[in-house]
C-alpha positions in Angstrom: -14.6 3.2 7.7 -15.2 5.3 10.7 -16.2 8.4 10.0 -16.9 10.2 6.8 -14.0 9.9 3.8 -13.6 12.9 1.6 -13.9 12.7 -1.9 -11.4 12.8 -4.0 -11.4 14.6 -7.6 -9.4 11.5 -10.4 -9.2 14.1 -12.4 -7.6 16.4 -10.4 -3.5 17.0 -12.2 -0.2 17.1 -9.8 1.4 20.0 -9.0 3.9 21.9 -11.3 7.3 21.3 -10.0 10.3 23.3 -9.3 13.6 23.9 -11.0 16.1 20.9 -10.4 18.5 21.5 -7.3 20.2 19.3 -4.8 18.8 16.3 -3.8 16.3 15.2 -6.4 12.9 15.1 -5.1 10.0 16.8 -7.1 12.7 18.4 -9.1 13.3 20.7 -6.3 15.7 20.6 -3.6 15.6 19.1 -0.4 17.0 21.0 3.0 18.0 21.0 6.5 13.8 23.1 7.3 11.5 21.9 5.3 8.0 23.1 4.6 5.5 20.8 6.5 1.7 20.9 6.1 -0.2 19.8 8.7 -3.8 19.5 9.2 -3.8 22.6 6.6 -1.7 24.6 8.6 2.2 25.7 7.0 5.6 25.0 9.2 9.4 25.6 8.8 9.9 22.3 10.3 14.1 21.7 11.3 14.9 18.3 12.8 15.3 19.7 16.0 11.7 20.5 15.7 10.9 17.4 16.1 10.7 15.0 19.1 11.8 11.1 19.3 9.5 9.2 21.3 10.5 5.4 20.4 11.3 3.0 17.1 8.9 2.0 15.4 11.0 0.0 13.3 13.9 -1.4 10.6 14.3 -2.0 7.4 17.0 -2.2 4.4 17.2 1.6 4.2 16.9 2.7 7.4 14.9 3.3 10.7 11.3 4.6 11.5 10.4 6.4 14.4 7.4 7.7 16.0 8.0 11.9 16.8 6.2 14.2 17.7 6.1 17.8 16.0 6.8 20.4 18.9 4.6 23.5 17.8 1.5 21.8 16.5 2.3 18.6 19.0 1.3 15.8 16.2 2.5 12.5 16.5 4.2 11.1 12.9 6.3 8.5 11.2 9.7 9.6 10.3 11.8 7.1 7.9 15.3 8.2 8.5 17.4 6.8 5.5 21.1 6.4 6.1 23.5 8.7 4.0 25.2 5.7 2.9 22.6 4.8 0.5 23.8 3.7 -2.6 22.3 4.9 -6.2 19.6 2.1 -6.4 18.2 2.6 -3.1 18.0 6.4 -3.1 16.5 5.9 -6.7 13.2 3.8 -4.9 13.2 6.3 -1.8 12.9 9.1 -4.3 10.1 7.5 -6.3 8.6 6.3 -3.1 8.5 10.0 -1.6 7.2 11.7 -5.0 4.3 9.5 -5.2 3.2 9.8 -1.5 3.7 13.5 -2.2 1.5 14.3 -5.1 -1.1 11.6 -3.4 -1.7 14.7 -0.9 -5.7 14.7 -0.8 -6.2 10.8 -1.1 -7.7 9.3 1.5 -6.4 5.8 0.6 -2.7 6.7 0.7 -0.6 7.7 3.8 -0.2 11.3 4.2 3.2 13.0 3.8 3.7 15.7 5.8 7.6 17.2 4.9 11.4 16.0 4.0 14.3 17.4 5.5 18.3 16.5 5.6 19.6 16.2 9.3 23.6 15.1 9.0 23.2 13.8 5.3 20.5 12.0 5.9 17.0 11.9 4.6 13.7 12.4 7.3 10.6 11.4 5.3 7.4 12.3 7.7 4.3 11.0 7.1 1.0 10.3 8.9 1.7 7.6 11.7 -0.5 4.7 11.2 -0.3 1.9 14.1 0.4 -1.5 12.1 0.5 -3.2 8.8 -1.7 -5.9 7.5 0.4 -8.9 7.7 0.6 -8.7 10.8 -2.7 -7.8 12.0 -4.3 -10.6 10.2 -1.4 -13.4 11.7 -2.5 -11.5 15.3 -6.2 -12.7 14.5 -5.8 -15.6 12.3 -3.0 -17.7 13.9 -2.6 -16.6 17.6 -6.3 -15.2 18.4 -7.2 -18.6 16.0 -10.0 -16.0 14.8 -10.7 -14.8 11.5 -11.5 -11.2 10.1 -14.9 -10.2 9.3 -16.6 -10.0 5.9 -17.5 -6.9 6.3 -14.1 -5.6 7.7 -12.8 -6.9 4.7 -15.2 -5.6 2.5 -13.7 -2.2 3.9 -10.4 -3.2 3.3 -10.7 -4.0 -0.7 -12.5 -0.9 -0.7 -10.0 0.9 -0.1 -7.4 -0.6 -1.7 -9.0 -1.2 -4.6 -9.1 3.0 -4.5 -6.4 3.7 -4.0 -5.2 2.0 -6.8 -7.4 3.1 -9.2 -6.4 6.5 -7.6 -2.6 5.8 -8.8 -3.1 4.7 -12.1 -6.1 7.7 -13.2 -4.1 10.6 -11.5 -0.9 9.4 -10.9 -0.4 7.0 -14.1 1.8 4.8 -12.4 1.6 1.5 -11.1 2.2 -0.1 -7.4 3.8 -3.3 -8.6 4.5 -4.7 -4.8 0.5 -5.1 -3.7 1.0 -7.3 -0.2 -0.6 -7.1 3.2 2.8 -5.6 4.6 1.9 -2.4 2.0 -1.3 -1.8 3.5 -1.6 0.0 6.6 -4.1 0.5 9.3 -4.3 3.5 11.8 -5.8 3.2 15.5 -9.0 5.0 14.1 -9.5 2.2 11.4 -8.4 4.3 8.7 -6.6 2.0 5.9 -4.0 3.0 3.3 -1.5 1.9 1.1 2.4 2.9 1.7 5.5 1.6 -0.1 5.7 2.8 -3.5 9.6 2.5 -4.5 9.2 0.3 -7.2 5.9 1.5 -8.5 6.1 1.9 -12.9 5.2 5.1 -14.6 2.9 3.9 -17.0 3.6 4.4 -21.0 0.6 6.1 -23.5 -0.5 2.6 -23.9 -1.0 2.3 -19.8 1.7 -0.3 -19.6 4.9 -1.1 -17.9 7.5 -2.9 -19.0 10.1 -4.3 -16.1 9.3 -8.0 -15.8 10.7 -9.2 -12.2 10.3 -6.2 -10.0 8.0 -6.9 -7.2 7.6 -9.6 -4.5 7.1 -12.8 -6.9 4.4 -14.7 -4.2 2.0 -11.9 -5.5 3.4 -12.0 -8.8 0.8 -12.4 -11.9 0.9 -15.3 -14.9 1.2 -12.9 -17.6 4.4 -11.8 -15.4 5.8 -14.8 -14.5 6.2 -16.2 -18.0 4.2 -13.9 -20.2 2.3 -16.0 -23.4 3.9 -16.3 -26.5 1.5 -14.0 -28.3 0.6 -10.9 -25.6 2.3 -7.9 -27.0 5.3 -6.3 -24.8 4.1 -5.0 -21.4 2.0 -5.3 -18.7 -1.4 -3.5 -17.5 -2.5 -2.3 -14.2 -4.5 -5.7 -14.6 -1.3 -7.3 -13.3 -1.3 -5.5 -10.3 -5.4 -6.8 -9.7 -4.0 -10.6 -9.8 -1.5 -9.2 -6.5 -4.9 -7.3 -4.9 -6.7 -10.6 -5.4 -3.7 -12.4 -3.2 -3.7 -10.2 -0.8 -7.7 -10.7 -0.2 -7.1 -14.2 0.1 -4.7 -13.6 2.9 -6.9 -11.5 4.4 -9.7 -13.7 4.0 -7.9 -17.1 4.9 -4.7 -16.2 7.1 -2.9 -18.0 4.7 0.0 -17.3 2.0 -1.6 -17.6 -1.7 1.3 -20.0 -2.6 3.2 -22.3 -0.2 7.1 -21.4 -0.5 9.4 -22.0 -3.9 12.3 -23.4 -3.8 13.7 -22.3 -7.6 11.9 -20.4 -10.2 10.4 -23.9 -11.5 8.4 -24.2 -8.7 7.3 -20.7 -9.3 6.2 -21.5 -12.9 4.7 -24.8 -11.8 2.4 -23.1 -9.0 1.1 -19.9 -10.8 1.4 -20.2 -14.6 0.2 -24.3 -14.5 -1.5 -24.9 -11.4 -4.9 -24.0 -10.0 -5.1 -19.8 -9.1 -5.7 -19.3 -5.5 -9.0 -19.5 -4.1 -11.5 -19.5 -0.7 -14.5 -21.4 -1.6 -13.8 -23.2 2.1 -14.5 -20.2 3.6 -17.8 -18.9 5.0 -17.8 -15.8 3.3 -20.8 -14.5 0.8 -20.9 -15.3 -2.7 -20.0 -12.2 -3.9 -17.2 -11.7 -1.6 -15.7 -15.3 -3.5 -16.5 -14.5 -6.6 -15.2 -11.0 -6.6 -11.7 -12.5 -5.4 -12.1 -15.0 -8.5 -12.3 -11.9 -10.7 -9.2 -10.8 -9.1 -7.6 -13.8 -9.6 -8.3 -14.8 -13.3 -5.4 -16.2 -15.0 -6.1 -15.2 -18.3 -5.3 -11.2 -18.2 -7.3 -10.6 -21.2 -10.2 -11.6 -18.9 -9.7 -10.5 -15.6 -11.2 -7.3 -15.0 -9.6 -3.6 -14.1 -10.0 -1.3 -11.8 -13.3 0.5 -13.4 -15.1 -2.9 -13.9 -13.7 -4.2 -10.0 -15.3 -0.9 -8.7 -18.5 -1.5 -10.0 -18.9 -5.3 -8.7 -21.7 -5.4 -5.9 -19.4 -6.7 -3.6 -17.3 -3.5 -3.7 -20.9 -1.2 -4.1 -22.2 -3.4 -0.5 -19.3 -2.4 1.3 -18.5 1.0 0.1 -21.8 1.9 1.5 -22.1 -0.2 4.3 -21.7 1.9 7.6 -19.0 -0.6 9.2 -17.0 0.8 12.1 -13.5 -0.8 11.4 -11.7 1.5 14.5 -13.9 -0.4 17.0 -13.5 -3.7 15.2 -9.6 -3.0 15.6 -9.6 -1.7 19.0 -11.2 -4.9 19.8 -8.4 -6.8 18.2 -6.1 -4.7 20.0 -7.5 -4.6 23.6 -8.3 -9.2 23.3 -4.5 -9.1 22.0 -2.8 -7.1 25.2 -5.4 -9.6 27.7 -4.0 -12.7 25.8 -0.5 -11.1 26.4 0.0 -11.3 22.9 1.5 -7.4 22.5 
């Protein structure tokens, strides 16, 4: 990445929380002025604080849109979730905005600024990053008919890969929904993960236990139909087979499984058939067979987090000085000449 990364202490313990009010969050309440922090610096921040420049975008909750903070004049993402969210989906928002909260200090994981209520409805501000994965990689792959760099992608697993590891050693939980449209990258080449509304707290044993949450093209074997003789549960192994998918996007433009039409096909593709793989790529060695790894079938074999982070592929590019902003801002500048933005 640009720049130098701070470190970041695994084990380092979340906060002590409040006493339960309101609107559950933290287990403390959540009002019309919250209590922002921004680059170190403490605001009362009301919604009138802030300033709507334009929509970013739309989802199933709600909408996001790009603000600016009057007083310290930062731009930032704010997800403004309707009022009219039922129990389910304010259960995920929660769980989504508790995690990015106590993930304050990792540099792999979008910052969170503050929470307010404006009208009944919930403000979530966090760092402003400028696009997701998905689509920066169909930009490139399909209408620059380009491909991304080894190296850039080398970055990319890097951090990813942290920031996982980050979630399951401080945060015990696990993300459950790893996909190029979770993965976000800023205008300074900065790239984090987002989206955590279905992530699992994990149990003493380090294992969840919900079978079908999570997007099933990334979904694992073990998941899918789990073997007759594994034991109850899943690791944070499953969520490595869903990292090792979304390298193979990255690194072939293409979807790890062609669409389903029922669950059979589903079962046919990832618990019979062949695991993805890039061996008609031009990429290094170590580059494939460290997406292998990821992509093991047999959980019992495929490695964690510890064991990924020690692969030479992962040691190369954590150490390589690789400028992934000016890689970008070539991306973006070709895209706007080709009248493709």
């Amino acid at each position: 990445m640009a720049g130098a990364r701070p470190k970041f202490n695994f084990n380092a313990k979340p906060k002590e929380e409040e006493p339960k009010k309101e609107l559950e969050h933290n287990d403390h309440p959540i009002t019309s002025t919250g209590t922002f922090i921004i680059e170190e610096k403490k605001f009362e921040v009301k919604a009138t604080d802030l300033l709507q420049l334009k929509e970013r975008g739309r989802g199933a909750f709600g909408v996001v849109y790009e603000m600016q903070h009057r007083d310290s004049g930062t731009i930032m993402a704010v997800k403004r979730i309707r009022a009219t969210a039922d129990g389910n989906e304010r259960k995920y928002l929660m769980r989504d905005l508790n995690i990015i909260e106590k993930s304050k200090g990792c540099p792999y994981i979008v910052t969170f600024y503050g929470v307010l209520l404006k009208d009944g409805d919930l403000w979530i501000c966090m760092e402003l990053m400028d696009n997701s994965l998905d689509k920066v990689y169909k930009l490139v792959y399909h209408d620059m008919k380009k491909s991304f760099p080894e190296k850039i992608i080398g970055k990319m697993a890097v951090a990813i890969l942290k920031a996982l590891h980050f979630l399951v050693e401080v945060l015990h939980v696990m993300h459950r929904d790893v996909k190029p449209s979770n993965v976000l990258i800023s205008n300074e080449g900065q790239i984090k993960m987002c989206d955590f509304g279905i992530a699992g707290v994990t149990t003493d044993s380090n294992k969840c236990y919900t079978r079908g949450i999570g997007c099933k093209v990334y979904m694992p074997p073990e998941r899918v139909l789990p073997p007759p003789n594994q034991k109850k549960g899943y690791d944070s192994r499953s969520d490595v087979w869903s990292f090792g998918c979304t390298l193979f996007e990255l690194a072939t433009g293409k979807a790890p499984y062609p669409p389903w039409q029922t669950v059979f096909d589903q079962l046919k593709s990832v618990v019979e058939g062949p695991p993805p793989n890039i061996n008609d790529t031009d990429l290094s060695n170590e580059c494939k067979e460290f997406t292998h790894l990821c992509l093991e079938k047999d959980v019992n074999v495929r490695p964690n987090y510890v064991e990924l982070l020690k692969h030479q592929f992962i040691l190369t590019s954590d150490a390589e000085d690789t400028d992934v902003g000016t890689w970008y801002h070539s991306v973006r500048e070709e895209a706007k000449t080709l009248g493709l933005n």
